[in-house]
C-alpha positions in Angstrom: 8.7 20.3 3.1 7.8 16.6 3.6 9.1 14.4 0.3 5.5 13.4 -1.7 6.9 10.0 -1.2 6.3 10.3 2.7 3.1 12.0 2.5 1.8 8.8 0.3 3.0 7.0 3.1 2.3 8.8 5.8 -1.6 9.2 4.2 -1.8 5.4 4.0 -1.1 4.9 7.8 -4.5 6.3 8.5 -6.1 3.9 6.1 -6.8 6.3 3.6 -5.4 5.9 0.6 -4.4 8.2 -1.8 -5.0 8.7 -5.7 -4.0 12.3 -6.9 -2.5 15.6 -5.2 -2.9 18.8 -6.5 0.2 20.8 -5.4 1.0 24.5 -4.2 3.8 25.8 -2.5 2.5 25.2 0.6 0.4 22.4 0.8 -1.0 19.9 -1.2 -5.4 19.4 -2.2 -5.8 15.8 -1.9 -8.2 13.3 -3.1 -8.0 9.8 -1.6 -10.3 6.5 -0.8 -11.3 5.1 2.1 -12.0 1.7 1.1 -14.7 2.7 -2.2 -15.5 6.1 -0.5 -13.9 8.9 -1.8 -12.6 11.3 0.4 -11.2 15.1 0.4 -8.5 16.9 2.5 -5.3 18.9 2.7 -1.7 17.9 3.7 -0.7 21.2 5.1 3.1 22.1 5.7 3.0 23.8 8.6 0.7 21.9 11.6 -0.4 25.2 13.0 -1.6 26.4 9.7 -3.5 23.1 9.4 -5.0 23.5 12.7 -5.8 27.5 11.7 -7.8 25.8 8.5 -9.3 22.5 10.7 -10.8 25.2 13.2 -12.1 28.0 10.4 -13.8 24.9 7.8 -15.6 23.7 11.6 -17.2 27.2 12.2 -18.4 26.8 8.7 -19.1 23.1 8.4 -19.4 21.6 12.0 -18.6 18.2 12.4 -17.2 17.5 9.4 -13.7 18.2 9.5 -10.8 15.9 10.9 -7.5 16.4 11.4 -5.3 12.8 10.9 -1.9 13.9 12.5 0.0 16.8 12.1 -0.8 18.0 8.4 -3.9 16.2 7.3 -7.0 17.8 7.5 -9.9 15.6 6.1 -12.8 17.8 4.6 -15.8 15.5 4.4 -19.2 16.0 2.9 -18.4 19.3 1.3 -16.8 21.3 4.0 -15.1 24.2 3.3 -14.1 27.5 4.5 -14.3 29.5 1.4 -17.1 27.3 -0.1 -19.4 28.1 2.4 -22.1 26.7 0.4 -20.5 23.7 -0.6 -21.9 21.5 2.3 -24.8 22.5 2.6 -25.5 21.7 -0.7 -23.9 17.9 -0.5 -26.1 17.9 2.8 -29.1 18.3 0.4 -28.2 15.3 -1.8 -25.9 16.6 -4.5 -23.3 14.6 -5.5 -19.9 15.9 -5.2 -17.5 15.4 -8.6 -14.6 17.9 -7.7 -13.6 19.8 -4.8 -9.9 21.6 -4.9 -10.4 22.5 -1.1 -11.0 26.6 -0.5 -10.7 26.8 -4.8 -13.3 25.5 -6.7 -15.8 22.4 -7.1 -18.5 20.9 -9.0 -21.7 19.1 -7.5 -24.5 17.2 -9.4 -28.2 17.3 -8.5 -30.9 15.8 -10.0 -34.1 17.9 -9.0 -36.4 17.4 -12.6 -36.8 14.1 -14.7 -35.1 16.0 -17.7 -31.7 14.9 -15.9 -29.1 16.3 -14.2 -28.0 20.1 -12.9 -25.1 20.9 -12.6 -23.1 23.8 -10.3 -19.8 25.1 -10.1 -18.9 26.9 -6.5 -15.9 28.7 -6.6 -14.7 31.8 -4.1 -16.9 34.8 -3.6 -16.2 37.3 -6.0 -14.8 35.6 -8.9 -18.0 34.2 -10.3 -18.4 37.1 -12.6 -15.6 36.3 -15.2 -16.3 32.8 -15.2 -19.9 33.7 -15.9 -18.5 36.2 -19.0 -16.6 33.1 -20.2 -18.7 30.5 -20.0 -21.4 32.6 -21.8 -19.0 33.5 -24.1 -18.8 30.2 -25.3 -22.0 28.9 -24.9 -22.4 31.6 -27.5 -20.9 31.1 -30.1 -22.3 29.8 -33.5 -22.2 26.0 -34.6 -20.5 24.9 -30.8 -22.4 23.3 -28.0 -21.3 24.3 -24.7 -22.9 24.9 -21.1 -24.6 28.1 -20.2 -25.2 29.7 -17.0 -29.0 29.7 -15.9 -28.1 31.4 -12.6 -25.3 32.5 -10.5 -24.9 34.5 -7.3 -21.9 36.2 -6.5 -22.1 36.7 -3.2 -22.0 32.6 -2.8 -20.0 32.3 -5.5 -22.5 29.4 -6.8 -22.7 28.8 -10.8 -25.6 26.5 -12.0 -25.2 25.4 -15.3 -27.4 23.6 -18.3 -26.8 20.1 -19.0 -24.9 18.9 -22.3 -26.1 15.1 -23.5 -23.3 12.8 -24.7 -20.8 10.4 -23.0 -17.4 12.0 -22.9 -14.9 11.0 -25.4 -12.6 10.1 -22.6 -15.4 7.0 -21.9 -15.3 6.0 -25.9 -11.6 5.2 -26.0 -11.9 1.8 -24.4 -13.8 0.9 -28.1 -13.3 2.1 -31.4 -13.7 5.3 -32.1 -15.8 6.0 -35.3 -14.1 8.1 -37.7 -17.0 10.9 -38.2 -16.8 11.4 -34.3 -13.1 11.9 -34.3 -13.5 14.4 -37.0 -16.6 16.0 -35.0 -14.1 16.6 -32.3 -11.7 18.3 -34.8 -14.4 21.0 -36.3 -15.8 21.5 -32.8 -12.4 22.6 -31.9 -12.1 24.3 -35.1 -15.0 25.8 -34.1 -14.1 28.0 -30.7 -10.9 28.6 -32.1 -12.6 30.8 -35.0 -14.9 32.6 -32.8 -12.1 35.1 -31.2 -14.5 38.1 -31.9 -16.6 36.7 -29.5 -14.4 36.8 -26.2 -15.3 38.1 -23.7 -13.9 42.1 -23.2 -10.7 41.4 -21.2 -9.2 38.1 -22.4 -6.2 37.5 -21.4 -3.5 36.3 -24.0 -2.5 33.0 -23.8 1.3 32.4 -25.7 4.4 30.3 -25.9 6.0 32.1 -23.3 2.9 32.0 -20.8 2.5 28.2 -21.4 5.9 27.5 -20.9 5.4 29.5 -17.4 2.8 27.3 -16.1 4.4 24.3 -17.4 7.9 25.4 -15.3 5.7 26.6 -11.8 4.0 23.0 -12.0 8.0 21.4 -12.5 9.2 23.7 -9.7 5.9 22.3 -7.6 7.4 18.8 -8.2 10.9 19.8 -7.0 9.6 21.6 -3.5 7.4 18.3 -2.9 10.1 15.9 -4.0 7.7 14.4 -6.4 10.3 14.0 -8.9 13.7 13.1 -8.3 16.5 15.9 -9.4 17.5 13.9 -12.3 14.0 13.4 -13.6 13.3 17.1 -13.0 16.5 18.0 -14.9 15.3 15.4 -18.0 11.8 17.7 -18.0 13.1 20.6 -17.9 15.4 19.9 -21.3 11.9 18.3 -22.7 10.3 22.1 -22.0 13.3 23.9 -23.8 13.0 21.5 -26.4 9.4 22.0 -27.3 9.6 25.0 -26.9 12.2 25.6 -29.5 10.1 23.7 -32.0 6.6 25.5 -31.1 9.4 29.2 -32.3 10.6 27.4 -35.3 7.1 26.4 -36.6 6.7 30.3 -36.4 3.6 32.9 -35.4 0.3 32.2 -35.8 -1.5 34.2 -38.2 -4.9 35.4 -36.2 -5.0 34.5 -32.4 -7.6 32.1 -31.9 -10.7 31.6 -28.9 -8.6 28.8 -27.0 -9.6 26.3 -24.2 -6.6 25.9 -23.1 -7.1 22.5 -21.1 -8.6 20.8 -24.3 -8.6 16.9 -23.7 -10.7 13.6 -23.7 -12.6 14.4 -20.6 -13.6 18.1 -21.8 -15.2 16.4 -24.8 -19.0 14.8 -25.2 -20.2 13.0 -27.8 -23.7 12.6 -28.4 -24.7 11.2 -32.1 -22.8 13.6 -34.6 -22.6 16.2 -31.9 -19.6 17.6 -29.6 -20.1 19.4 -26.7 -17.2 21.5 -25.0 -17.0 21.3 -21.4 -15.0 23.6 -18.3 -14.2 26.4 -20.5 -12.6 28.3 -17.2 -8.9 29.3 -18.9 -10.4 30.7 -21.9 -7.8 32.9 -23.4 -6.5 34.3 -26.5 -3.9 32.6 -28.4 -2.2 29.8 -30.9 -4.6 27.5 -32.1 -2.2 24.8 -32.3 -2.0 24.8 -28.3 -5.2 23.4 -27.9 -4.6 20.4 -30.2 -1.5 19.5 -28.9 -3.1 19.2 -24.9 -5.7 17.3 -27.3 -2.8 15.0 -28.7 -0.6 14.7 -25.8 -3.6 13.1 -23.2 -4.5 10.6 -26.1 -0.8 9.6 -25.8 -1.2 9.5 -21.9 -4.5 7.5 -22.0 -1.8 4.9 -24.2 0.4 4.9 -21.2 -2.5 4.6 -18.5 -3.9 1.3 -20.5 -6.9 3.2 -21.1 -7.2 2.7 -24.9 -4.8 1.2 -27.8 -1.7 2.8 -29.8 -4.3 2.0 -32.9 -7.4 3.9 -31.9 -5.0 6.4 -30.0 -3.5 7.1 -33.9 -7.5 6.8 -35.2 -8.5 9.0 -33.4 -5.7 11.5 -33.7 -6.1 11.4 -37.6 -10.0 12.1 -37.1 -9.2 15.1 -35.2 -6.7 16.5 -37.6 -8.7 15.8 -41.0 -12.0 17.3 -39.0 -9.9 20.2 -38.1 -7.8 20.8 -41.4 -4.8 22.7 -39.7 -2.3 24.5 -42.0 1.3 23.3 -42.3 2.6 25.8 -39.8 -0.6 25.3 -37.5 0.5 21.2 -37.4 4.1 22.1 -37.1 3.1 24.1 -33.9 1.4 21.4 -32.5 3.9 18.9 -32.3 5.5 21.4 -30.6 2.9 21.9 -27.9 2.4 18.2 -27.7 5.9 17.8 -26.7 5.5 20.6 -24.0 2.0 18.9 -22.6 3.6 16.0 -22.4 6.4 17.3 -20.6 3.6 19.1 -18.1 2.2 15.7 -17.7 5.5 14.2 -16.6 5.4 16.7 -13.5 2.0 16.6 -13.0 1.8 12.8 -12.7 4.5 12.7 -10.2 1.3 13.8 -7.9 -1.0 11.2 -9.4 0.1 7.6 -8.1 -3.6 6.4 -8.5 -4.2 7.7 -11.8 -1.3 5.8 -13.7 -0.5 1.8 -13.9 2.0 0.4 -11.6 4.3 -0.3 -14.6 4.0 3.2 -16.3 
């Protein structure tokens, strides 16, 4: 496998530039700059697989694929083998805000003067349980989430409602009023205490399974090189550690309706209103894992510069009085903060354009 180091460079030799991977085992979804222009491709391990994916995305997309050397395939304007749709759509105007190549992404139209529509595309034939989730939320009492309006299988095409609000993410650079910190909390409070409303099916969510996807992302950042052995080794004690306090806080008392990738961005404010957005992981499990993911990406938007230890702490006090956890709930968090941040560590190693030189 090529080190991440000499895929950075290697990407910058074409005069593209690159701001975040997204690993797996065999390749890595990438999403670069040319210039101001954003761009989407794929470092692919082996060059006849990349050449296998440049020639299927073509039949689908003609013209707007590019291979760059041996591993990088460029996907532009949407392009994708499994998201057959996907170009066609950016071809109509939408505005592409994600795309994982051959996973998932999410396009922006604007077809009405009330705003903004938004769709998810994912692969054909897994719409269906994003659908049940999705509605799931958007269902429950007292929380304001997106609902689906219409979805086709077969495309694997989502469209969504609009929620008003400017994400909390966007607030941080200013204070942070406390009756919208404490909004967040009870929104969160909210979904949590709505477990008899998942969808039938939910999958369990616990210590164990977090601690699963937190080690597959470290063992990502070994096979890529993204993080040195030592720095690896240094993670991997943070994951045992936080884990072992998540056990000693104990069991939760009632599982709870969880987001599972709760953070700034996930979160719109609009007036004394919180929306809840991308509730894809939906699961069953400890309440207290949502607000430490909450906790620990206030702590990394410290590190990135984006907002001050100060309203950081604001914030975080906002959250936790709006939310009223028990002691063992709080206790629990710290513990999942800890882990977060250690799944941070590993997934930042893939992120050189989303952190400060310095950090």
């Amino acid at each position: 496998m090529t080190p991440f180091a000499t895929v950075v460079e290697q990407i910058d030799r074409t005069g593209l530039t690159l701001v975040r991977a997204h690993p797996r085992a065999d390749r890595l979804h990438l999403d670069m700059l040319a210039g101001a222009e954003r761009v989407i491709g794929q470092w692919v391990a082996d060059p006849a697989e990349a050449e296998r994916v440049a020639r299927a995305t073509a039949r689908v997309a003609p013209d707007l694929v590019e291979r760059r050397g041996a591993h990088l395939v460029v996907h532009h304007g949407g392009a994708d083998r499994r998201l057959a749709p996907l170009a066609q759509l950016v071809d109509a105007g939408a505005e592409l805000v994600v795309h994982r190549p051959e996973r998932r992404a999410v396009v922006r139209t604007e077809p009405t003067p009330c705003g903004s529509v938004w769709s998810k595309v994912v692969r054909p034939g897994r719409t269906a349980d994003l659908v049940r989730r999705t509605r799931a939320a958007a269902a429950v009492p007292g929380l304001s989430a997106p609902d689906v309006t219409s979805w086709d299988e077969e495309s694997g095409t989502i469209r969504l409602t609009t929620l008003p609000g400017t994400p909390l993410h966007d607030l941080l650079p200013e204070t942070v009023a406390p009756q919208t910190a404490q909004g967040v909390g009870r929104a969160v409070r909210t979904l949590h205490e709505a477990a008899a409303a998942a969808p039938v099916g939910t999958a369990s969510h616990d210590l164990a399974s977090e601690v699963d996807v937190t080690r597959g992302l470290l063992g990502l950042a070994r096979t890529h090189a993204a993080l040195g052995a030592r720095e690896a080794a240094v993670v991997e004690r943070e994951i045992a550690v936080a884990a072992a306090r998540v056990v000693d806080a104990g069991r939760p008392a009632v599982p709870a309706l969880l987001h599972r990738d709760l953070h700034d961005k996930q979160l719109l404010v609009d007036g004394d209103a919180v929306g809840m957005l991308d509730v894809d992981t939906l699961a069953l499990g400890d309440p207290a894992l949502d607000l430490g993911n909450l906790l620990a990406h206030l702590d990394l938007r410290v590190l990135q510069g984006r907002t001050s230890a100060s309203t950081a702490t604001s914030v975080e006090e906002g959250v936790l009085a709006g939310y009223g956890p028990d002691a063992r709930t709080l206790a629990a968090a710290r513990g999942y903060r800890a882990l977060t941040t250690a799944r941070l560590r590993a997934l930042y190693a893939f992120r050189p354009g989303d952190l400060p030189p310095s950090a």
